[in-house]
PDB file of N, H, CA, C and O in Angstrom:
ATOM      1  N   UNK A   1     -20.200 -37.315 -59.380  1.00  0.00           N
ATOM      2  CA  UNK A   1     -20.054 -36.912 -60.771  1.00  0.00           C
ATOM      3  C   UNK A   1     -20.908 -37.822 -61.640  1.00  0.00           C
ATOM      4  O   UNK A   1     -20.922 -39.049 -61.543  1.00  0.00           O
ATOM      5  N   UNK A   2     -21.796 -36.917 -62.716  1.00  0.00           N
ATOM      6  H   UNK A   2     -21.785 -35.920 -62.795  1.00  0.00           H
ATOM      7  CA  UNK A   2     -22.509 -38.381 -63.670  1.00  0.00           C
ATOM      8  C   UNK A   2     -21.674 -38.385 -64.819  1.00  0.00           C
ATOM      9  O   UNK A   2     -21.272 -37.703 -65.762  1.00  0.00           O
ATOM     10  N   UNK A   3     -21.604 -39.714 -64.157  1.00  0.00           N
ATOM     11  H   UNK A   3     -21.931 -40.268 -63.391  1.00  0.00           H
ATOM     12  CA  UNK A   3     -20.886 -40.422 -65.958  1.00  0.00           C
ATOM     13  C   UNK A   3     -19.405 -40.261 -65.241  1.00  0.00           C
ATOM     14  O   UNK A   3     -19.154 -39.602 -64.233  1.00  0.00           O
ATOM     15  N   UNK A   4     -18.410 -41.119 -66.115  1.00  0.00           N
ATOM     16  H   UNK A   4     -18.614 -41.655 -66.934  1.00  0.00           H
ATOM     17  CA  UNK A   4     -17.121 -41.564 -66.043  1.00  0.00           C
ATOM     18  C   UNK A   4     -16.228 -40.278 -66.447  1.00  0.00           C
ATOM     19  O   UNK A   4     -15.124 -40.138 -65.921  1.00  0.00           O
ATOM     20  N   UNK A   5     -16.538 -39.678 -67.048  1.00  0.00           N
ATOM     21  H   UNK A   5     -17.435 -39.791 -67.476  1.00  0.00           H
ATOM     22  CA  UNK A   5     -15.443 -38.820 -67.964  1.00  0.00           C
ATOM     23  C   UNK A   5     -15.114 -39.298 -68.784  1.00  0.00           C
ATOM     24  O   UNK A   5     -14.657 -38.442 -69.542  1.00  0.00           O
ATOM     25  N   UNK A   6     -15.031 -40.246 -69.197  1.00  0.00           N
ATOM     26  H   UNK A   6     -15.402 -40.942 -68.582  1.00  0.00           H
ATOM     27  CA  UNK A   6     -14.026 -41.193 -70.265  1.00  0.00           C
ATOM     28  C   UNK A   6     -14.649 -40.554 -71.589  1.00  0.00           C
ATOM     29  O   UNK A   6     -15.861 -40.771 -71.576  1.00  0.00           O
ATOM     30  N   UNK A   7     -14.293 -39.902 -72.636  1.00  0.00           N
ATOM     31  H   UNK A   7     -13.309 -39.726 -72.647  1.00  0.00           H
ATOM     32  CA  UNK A   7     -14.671 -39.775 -73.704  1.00  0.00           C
ATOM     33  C   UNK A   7     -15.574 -40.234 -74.768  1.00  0.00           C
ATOM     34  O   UNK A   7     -16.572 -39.819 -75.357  1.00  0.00           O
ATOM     35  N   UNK A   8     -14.728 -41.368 -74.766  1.00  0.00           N
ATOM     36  H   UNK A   8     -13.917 -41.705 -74.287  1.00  0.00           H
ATOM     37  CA  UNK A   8     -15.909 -42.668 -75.607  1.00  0.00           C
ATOM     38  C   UNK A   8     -16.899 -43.007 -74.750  1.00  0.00           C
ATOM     39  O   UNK A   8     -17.801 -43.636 -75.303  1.00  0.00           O
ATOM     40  N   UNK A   9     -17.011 -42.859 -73.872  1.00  0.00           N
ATOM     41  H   UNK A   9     -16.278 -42.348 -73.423  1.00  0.00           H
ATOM     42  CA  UNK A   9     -18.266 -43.123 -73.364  1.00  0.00           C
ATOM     43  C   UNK A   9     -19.571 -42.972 -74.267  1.00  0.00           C
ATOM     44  O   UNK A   9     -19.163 -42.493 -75.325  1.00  0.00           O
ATOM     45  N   UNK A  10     -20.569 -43.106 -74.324  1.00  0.00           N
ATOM     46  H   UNK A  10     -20.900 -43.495 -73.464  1.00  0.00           H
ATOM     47  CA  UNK A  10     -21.927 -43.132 -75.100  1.00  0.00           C
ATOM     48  C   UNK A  10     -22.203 -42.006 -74.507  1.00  0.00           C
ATOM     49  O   UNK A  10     -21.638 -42.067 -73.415  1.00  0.00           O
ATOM     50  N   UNK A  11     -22.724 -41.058 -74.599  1.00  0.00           N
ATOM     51  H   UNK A  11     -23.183 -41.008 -75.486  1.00  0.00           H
ATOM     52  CA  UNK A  11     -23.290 -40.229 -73.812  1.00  0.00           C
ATOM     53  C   UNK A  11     -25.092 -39.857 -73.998  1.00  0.00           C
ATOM     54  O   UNK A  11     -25.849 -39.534 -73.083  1.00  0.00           O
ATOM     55  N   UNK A  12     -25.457 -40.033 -75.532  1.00  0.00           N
ATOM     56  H   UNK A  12     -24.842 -40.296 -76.275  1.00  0.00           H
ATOM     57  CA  UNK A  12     -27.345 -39.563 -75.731  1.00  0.00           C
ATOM     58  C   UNK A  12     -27.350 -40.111 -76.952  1.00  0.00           C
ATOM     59  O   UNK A  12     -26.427 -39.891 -77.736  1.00  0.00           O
ATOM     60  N   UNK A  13     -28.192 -40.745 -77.205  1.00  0.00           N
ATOM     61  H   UNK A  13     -28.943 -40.924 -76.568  1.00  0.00           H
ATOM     62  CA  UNK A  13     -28.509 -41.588 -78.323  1.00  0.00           C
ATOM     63  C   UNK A  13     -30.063 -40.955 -79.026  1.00  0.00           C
ATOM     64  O   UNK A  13     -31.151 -40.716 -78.504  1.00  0.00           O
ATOM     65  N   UNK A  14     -29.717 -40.869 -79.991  1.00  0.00           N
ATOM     66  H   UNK A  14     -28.832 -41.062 -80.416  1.00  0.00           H
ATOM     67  CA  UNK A  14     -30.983 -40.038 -81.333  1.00  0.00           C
ATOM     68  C   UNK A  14     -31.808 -41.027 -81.864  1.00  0.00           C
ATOM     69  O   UNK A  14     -31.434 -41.107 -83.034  1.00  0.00           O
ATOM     70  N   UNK A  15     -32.706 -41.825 -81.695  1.00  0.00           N
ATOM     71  H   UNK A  15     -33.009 -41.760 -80.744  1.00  0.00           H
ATOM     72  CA  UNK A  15     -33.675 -42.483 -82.408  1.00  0.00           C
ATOM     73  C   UNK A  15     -34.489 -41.822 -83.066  1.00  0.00           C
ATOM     74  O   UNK A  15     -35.452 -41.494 -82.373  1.00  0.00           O
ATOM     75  N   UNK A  16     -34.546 -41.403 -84.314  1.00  0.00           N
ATOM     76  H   UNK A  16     -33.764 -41.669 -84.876  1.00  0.00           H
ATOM     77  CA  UNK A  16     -35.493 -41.154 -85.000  1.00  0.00           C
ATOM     78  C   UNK A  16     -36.703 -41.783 -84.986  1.00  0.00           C
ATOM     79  O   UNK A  16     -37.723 -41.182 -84.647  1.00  0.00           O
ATOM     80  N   UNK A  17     -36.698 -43.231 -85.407  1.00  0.00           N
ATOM     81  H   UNK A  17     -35.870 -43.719 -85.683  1.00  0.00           H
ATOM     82  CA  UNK A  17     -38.073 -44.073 -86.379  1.00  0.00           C
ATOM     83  C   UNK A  17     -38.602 -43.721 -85.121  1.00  0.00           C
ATOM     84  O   UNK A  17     -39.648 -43.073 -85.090  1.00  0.00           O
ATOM     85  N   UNK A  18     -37.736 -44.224 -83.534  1.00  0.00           N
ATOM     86  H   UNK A  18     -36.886 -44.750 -83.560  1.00  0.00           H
ATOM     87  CA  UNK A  18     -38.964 -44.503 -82.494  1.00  0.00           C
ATOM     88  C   UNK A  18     -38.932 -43.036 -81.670  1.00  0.00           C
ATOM     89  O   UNK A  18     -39.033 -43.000 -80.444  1.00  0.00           O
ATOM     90  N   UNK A  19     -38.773 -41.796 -82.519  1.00  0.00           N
ATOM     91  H   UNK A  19     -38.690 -41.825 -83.515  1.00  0.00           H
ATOM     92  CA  UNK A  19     -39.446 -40.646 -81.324  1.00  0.00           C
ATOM     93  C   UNK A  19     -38.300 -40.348 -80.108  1.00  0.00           C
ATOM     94  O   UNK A  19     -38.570 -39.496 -79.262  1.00  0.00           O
ATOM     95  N   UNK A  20     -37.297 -40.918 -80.062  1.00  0.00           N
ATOM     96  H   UNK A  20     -37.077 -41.611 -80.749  1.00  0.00           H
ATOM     97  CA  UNK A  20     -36.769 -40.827 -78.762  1.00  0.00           C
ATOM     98  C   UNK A  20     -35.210 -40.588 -78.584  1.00  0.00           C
ATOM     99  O   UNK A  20     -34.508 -40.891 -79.550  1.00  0.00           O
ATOM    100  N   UNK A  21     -34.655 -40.127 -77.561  1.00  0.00           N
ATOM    101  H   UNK A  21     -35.225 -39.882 -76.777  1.00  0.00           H
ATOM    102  CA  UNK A  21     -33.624 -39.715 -77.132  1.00  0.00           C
ATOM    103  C   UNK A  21     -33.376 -40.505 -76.147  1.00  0.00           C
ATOM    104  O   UNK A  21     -34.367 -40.224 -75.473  1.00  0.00           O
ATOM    105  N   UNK A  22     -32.808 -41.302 -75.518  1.00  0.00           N
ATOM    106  H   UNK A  22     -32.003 -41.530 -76.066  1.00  0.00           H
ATOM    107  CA  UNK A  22     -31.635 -41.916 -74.368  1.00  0.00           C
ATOM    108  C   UNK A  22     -30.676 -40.967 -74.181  1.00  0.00           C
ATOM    109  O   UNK A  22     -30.105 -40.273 -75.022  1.00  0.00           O
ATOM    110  N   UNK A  23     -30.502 -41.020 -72.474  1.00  0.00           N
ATOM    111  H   UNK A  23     -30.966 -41.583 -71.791  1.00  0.00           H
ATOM    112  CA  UNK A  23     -29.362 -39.990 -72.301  1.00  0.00           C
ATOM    113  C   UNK A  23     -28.988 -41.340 -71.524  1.00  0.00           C
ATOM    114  O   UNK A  23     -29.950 -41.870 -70.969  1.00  0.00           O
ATOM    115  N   UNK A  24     -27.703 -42.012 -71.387  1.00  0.00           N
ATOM    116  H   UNK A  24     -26.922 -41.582 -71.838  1.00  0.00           H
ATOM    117  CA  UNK A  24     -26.815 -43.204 -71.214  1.00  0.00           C
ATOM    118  C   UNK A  24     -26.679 -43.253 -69.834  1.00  0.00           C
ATOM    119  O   UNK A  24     -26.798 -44.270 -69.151  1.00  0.00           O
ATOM    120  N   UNK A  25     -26.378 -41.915 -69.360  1.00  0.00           N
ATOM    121  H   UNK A  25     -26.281 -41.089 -69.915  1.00  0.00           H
ATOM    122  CA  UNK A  25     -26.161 -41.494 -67.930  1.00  0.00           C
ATOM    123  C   UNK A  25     -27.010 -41.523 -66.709  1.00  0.00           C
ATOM    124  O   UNK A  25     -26.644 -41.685 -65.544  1.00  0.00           O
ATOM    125  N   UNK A  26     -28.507 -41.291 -67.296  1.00  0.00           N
ATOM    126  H   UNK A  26     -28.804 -41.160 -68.242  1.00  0.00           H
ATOM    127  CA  UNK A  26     -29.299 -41.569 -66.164  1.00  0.00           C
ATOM    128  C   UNK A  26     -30.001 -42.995 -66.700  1.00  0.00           C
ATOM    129  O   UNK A  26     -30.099 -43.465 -67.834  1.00  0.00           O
ATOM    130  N   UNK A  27     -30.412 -43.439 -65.493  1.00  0.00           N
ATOM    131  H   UNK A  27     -30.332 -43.058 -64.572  1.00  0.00           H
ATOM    132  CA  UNK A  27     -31.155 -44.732 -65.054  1.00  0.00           C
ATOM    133  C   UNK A  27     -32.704 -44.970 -65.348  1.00  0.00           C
ATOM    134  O   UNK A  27     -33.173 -43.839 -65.216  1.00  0.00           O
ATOM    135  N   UNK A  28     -33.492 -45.614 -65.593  1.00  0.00           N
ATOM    136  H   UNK A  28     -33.111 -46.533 -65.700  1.00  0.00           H
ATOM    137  CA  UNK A  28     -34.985 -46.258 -65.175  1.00  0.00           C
ATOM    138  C   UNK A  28     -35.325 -45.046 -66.103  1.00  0.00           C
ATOM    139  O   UNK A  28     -34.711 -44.721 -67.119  1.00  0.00           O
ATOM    140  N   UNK A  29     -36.553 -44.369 -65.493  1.00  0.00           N
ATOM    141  H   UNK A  29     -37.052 -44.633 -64.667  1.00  0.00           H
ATOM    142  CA  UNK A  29     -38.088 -43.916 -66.469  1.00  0.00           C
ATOM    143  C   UNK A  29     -37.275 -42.529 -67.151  1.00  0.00           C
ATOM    144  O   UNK A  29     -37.808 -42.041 -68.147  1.00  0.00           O
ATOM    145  N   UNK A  30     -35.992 -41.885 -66.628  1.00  0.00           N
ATOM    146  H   UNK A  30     -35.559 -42.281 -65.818  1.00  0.00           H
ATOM    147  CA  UNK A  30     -35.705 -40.423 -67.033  1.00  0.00           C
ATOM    148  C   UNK A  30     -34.450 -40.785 -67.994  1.00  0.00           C
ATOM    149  O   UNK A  30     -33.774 -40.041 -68.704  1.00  0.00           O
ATOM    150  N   UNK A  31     -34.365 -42.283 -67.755  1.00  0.00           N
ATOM    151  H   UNK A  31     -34.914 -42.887 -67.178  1.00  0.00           H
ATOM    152  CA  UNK A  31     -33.446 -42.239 -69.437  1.00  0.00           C
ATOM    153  C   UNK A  31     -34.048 -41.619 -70.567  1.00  0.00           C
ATOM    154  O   UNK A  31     -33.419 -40.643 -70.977  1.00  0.00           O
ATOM    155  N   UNK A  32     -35.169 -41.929 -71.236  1.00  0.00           N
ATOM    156  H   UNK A  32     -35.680 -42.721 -70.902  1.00  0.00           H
ATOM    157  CA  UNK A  32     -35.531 -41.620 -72.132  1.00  0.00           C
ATOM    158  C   UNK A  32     -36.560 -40.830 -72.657  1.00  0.00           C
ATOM    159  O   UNK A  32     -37.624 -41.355 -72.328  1.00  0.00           O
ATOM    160  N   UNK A  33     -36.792 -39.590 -73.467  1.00  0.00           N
ATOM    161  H   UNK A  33     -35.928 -39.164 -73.734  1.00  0.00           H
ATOM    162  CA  UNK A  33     -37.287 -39.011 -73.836  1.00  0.00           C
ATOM    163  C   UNK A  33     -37.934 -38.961 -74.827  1.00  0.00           C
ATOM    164  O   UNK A  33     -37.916 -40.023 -75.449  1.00  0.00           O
ATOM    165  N   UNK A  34     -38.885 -37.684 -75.546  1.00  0.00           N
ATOM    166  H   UNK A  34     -38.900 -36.821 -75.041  1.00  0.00           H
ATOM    167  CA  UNK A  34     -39.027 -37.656 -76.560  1.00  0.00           C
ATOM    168  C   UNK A  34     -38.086 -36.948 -77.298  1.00  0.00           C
ATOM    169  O   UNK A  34     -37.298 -36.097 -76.886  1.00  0.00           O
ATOM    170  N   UNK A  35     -38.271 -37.469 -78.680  1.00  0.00           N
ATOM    171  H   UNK A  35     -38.911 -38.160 -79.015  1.00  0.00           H
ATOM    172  CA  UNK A  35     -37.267 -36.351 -79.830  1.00  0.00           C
ATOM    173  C   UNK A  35     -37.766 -35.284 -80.039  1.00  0.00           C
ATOM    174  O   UNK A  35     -37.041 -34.298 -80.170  1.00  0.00           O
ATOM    175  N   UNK A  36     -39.188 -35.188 -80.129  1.00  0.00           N
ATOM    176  H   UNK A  36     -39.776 -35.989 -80.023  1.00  0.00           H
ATOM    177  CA  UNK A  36     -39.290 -34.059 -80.770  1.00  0.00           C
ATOM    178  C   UNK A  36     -39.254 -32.881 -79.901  1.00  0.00           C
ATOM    179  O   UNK A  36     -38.868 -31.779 -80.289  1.00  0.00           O
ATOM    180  N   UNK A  37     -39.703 -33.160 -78.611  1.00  0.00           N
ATOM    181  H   UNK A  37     -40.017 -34.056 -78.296  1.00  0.00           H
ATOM    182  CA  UNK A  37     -39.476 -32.236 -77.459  1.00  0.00           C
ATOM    183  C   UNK A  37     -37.971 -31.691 -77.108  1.00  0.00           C
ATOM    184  O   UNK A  37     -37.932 -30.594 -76.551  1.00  0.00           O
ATOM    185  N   UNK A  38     -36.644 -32.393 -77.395  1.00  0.00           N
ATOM    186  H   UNK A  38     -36.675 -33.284 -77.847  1.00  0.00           H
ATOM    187  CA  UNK A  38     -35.579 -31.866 -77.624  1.00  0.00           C
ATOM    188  C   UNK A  38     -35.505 -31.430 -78.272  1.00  0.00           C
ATOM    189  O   UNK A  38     -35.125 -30.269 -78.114  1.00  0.00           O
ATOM    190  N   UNK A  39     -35.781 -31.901 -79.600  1.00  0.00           N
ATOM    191  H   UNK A  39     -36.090 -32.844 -79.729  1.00  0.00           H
ATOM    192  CA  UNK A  39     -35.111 -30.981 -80.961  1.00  0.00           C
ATOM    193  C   UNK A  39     -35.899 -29.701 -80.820  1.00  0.00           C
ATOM    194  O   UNK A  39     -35.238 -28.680 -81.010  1.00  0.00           O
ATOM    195  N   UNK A  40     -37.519 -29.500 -80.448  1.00  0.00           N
ATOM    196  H   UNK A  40     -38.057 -30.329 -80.293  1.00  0.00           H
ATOM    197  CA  UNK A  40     -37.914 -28.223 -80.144  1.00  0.00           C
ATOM    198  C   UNK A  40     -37.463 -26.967 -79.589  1.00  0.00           C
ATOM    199  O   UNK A  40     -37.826 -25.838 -79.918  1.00  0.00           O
ATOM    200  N   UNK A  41     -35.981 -27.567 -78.027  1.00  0.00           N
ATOM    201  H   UNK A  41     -35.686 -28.485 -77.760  1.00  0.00           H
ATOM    202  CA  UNK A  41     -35.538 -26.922 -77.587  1.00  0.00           C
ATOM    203  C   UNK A  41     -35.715 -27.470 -75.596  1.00  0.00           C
ATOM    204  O   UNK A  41     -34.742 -27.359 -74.850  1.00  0.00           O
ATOM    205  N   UNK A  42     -36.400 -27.741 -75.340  1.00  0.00           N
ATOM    206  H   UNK A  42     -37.191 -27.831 -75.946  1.00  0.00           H
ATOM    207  CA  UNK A  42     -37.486 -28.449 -74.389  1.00  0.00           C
ATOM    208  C   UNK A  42     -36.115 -29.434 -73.337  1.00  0.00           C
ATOM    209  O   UNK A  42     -36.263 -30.533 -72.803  1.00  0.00           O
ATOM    210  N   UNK A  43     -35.176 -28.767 -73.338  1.00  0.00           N
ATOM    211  H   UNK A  43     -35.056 -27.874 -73.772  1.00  0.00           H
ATOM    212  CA  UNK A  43     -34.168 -29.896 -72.300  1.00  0.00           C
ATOM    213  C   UNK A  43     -33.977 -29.780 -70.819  1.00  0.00           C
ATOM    214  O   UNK A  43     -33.000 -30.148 -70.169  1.00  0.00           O
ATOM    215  N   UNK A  44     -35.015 -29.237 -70.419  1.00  0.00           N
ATOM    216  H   UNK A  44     -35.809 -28.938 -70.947  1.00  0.00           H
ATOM    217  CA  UNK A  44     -35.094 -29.400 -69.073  1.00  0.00           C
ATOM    218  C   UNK A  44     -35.183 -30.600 -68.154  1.00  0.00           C
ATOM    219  O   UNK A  44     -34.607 -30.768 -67.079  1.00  0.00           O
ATOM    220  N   UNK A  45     -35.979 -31.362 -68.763  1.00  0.00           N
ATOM    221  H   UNK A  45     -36.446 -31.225 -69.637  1.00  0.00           H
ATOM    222  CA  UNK A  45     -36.274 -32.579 -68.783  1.00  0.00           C
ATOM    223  C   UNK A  45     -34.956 -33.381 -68.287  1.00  0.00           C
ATOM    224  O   UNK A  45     -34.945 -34.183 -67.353  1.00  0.00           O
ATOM    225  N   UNK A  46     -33.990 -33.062 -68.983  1.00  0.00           N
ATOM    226  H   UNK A  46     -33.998 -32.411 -69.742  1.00  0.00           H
ATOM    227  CA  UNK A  46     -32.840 -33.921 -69.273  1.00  0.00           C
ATOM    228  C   UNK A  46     -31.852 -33.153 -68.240  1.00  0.00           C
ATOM    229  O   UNK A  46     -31.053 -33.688 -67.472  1.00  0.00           O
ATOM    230  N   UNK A  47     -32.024 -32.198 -68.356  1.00  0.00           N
ATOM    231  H   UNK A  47     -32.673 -31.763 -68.980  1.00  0.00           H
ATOM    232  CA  UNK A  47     -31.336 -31.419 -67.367  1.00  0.00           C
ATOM    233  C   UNK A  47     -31.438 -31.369 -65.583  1.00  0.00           C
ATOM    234  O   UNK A  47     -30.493 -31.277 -64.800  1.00  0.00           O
ATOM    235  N   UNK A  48     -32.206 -31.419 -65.416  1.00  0.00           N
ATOM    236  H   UNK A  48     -32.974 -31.494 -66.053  1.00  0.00           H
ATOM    237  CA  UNK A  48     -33.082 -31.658 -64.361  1.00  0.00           C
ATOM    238  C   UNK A  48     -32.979 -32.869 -63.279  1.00  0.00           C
ATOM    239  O   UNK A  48     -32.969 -32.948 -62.051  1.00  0.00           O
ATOM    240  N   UNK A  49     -32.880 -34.125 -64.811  1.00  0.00           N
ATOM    241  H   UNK A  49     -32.889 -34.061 -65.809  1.00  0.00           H
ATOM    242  CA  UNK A  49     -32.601 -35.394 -64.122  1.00  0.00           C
ATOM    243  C   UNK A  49     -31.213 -35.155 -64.138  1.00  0.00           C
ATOM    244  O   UNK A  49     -30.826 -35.445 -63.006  1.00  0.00           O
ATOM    245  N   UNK A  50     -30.391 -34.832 -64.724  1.00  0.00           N
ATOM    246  H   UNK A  50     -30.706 -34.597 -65.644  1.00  0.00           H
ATOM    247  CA  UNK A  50     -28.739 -35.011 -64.497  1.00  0.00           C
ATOM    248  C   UNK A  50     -28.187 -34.477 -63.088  1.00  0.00           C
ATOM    249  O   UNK A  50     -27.411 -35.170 -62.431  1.00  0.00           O
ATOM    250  N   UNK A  51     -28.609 -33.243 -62.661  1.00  0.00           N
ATOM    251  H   UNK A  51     -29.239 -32.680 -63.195  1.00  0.00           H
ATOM    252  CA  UNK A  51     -28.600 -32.097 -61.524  1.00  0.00           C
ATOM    253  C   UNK A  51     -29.650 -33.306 -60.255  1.00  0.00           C
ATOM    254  O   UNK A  51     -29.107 -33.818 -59.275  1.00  0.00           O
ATOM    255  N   UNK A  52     -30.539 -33.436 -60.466  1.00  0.00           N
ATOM    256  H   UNK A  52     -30.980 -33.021 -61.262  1.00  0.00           H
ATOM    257  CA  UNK A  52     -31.213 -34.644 -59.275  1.00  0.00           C
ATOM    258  C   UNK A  52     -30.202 -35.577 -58.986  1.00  0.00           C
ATOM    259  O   UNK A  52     -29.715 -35.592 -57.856  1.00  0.00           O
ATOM    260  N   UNK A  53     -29.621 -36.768 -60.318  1.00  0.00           N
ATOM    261  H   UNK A  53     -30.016 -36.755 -61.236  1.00  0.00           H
ATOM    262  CA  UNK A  53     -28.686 -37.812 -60.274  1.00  0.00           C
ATOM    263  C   UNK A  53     -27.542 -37.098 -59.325  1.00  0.00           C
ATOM    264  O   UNK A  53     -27.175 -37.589 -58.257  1.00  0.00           O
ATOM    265  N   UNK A  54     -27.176 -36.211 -59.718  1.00  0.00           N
ATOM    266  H   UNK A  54     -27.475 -35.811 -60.585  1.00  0.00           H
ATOM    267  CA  UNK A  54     -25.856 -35.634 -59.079  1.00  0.00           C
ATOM    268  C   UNK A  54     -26.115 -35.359 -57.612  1.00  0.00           C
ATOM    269  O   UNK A  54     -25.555 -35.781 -56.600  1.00  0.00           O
ATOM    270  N   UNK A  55     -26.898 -34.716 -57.753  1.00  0.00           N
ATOM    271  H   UNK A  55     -27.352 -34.373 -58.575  1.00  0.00           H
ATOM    272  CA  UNK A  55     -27.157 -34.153 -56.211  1.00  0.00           C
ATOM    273  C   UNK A  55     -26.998 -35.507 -55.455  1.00  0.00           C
ATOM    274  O   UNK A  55     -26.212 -35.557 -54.509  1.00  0.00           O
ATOM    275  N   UNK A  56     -27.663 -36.535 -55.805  1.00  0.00           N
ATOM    276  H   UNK A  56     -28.302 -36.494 -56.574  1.00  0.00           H
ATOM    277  CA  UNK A  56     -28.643 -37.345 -55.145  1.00  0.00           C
ATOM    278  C   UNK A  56     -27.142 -38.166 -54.708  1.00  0.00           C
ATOM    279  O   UNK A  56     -27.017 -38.609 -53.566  1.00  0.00           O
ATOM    280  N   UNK A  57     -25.829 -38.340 -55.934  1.00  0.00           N
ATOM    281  H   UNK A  57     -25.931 -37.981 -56.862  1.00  0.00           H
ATOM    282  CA  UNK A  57     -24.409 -38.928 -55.679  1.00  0.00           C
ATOM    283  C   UNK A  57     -23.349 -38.393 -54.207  1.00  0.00           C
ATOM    284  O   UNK A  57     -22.811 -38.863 -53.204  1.00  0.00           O
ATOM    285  N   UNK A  58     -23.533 -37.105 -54.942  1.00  0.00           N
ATOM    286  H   UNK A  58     -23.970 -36.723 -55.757  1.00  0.00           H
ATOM    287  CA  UNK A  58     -23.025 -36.243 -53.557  1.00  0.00           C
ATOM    288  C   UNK A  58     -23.597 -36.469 -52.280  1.00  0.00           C
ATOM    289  O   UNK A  58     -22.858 -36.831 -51.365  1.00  0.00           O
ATOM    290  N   UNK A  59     -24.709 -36.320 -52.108  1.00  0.00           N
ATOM    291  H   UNK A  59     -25.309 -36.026 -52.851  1.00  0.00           H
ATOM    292  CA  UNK A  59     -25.332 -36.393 -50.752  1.00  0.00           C
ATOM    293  C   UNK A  59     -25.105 -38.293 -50.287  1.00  0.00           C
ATOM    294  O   UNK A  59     -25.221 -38.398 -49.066  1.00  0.00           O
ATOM    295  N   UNK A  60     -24.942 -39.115 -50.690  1.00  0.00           N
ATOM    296  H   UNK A  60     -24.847 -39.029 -51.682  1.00  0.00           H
ATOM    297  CA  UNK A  60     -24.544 -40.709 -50.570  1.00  0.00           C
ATOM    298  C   UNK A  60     -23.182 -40.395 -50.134  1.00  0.00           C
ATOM    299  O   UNK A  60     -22.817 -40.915 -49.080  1.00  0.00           O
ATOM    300  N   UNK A  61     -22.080 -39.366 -50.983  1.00  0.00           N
ATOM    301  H   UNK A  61     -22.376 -38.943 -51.840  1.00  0.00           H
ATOM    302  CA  UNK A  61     -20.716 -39.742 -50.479  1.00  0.00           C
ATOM    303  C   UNK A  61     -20.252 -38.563 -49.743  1.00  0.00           C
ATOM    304  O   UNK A  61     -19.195 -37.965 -49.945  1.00  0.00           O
ATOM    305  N   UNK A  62     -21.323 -38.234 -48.695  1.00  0.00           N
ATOM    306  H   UNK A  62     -22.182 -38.719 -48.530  1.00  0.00           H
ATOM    307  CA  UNK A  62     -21.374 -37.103 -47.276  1.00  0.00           C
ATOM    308  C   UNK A  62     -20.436 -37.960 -46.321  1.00  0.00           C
ATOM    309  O   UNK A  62     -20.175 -37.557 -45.187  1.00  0.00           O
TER     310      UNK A  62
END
């Protein structure tokens, strides 16, 4: 499972000044994005890595 469940958790963080999106949940180079490519619509990106992360959890606890 990515991420805790826990509510408060952080889950994607909005930087404006610097262009960018953090998603909390994934790790290294696919934490972070651009903004404007989300706000365009463009979340594959983000999607993609969450579904990899996951997969990648499951297949470790085979």
């Amino acid at each position: 499972m990515v991420g805790s469940g826990d509510r408060s958790a952080k889950v994607r963080t909005y930087n404006f000044p610097q262009d960018r999106v953090t998603d909390h949940r994934l790790e290294g180079d696919q934490k972070n994005h651009s903004l404007q490519t989300i706000m365009d619509g463009a979340l594959d990106p983000i999607v993609d890595a969450l579904r990899a992360e996951e997969h990648a959890e499951k297949l470790a606890n085979l």
